[in-house]
SEVEXVEX-527056 format. One record per residue (C-alpha): residue number from 1; x negated, y, z negated. Coordinates in pm, 1 decimal, padded with zeros to 6 digits. Layout:
! SEVEXVEX-527056
num  px  py  pz
NUM  X  Y  Z
...
This chain:
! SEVEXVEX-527056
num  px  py  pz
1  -00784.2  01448.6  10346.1
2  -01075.6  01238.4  10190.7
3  -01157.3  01306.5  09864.0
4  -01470.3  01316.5  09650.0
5  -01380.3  00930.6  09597.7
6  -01343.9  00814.7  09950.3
7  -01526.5  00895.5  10288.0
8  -01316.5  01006.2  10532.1
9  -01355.3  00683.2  10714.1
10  -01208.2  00530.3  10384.2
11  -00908.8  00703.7  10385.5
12  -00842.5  00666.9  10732.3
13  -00931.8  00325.3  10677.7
14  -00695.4  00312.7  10384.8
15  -00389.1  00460.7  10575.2
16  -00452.0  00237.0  10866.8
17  -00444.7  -00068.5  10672.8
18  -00132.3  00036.3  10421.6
19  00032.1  00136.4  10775.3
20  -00012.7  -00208.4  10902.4
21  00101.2  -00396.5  10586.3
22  00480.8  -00184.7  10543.7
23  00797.0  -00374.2  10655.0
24  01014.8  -00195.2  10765.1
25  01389.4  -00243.4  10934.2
26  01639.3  -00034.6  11164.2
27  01968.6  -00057.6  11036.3
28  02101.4  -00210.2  11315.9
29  01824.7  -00525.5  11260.8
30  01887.3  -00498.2  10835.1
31  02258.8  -00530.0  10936.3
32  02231.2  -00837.5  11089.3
33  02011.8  -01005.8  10846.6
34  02274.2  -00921.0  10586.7
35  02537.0  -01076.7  10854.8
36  02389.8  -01402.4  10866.0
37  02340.2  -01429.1  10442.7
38  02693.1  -01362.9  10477.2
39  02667.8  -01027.6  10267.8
40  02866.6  -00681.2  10347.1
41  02576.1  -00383.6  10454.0
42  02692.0  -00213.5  10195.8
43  02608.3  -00475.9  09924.6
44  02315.7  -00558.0  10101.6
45  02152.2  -00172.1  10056.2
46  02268.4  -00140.5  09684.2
47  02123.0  -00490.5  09597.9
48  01793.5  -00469.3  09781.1
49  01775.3  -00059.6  09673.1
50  01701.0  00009.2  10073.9
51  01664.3  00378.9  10151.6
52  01455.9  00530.5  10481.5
53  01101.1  00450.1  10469.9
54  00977.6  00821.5  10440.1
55  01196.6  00825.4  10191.8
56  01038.3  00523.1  09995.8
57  00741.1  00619.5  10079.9
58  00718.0  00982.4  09993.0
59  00943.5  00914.4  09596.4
60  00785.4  00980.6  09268.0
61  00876.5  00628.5  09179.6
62  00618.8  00488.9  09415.0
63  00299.8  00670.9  09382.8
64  00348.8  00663.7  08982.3
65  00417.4  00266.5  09031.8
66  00096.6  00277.7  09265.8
67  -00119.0  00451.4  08986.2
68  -00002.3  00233.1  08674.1
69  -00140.9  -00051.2  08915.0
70  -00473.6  00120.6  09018.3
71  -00548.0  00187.1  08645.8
72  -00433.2  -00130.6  08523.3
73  -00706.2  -00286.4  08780.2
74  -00948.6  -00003.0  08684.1
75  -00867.8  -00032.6  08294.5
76  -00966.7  00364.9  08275.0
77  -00700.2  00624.5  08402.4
78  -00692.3  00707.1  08748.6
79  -00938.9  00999.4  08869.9
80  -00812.7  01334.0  08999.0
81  -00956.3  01228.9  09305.9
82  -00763.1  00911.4  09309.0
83  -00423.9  01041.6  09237.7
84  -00520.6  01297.2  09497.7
85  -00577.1  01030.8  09761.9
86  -00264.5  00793.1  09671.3
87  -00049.9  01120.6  09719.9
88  -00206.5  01203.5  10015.5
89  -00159.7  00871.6  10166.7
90  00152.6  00795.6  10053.1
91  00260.0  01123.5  10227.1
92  00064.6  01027.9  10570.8
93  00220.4  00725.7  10554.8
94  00594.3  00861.8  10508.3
95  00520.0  01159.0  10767.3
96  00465.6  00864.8  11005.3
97  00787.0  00652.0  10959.0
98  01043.4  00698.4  11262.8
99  01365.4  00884.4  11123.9
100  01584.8  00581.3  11148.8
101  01335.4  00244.6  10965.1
102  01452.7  00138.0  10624.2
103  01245.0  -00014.5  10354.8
104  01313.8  -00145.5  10040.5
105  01211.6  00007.0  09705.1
106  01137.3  -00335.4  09586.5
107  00853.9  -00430.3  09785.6
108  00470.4  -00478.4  09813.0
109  00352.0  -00165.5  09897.7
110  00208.7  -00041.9  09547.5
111  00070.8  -00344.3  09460.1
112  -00106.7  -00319.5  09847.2
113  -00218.3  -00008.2  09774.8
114  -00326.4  -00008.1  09454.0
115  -00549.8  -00353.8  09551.3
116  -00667.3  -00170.9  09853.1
117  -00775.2  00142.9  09624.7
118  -00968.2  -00148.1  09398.5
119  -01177.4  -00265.2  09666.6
120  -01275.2  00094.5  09777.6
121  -01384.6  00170.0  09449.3
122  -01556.3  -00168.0  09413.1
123  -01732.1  -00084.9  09722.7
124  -01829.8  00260.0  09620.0
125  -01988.5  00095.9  09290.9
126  -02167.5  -00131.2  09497.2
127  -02320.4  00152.2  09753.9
128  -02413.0  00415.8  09456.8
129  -02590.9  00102.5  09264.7
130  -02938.5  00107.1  09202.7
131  -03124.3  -00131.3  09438.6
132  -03289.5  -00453.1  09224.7
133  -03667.3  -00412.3  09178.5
């Protein structure tokens, strides 16, 4: 879903890249990093706040962490179409996520996002500017 913001080829664009940039664990792989710190699973989950990516992915939390960041960087509040777009994405990107990956709350991703939003806007600016005489 592009929005009056983005091109379709920026959202794809967008999705692709946030897609790319996720880390993301099976249990069976997060268990055995906790293993060798010498830490119990179950400590390891509670302390790093790991839930399943499309979980993560798709929370409240995240996409209202992703917008404080985008208008922080924008110093205006976040369009319609922009809030539009990092729900939509967000919620791509969690639809994709095999049942079983983990991810951790405490992570890059709206930081990623948010930065990635930046530049399209940036580059929007840039396109709809008036060419120099």
């Amino acid at each position: 879903m592009a929005t009056s913001d983005t091109t379709a080829n920026d959202h794809a664009e967008l999705l692709a890249q946030l897609a790319a940039s996720l880390s993301t664990r099976t249990l069976n792989q997060f268990a055995a990093e906790s293993r060798l710190d010498g830490e119990s699973l179950a400590d390891a989950l509670e302390r790093y706040e790991i839930d399943y990516a499309w979980h993560v992915l798709g929370s409240d939390r995240l996409r209202d962490q992703t917008l404080t960041l985008l208008e922080a960087r924008l110093g205006l509040a976040a369009t319609h179409a922009q809030v539009a777009c990092v729900e939509d994405v967000l919620q791509r990107a969690a639809a994709a996520q095999a049942s079983e990956l983990l991810m951790s709350f405490d992570n890059d991703v709206a930081e990623g996002l948010a930065g990635l939003l930046y530049e399209q806007h940036e580059h929007k600016l840039r396109r709809e500017a008036p060419a120099p005489a």
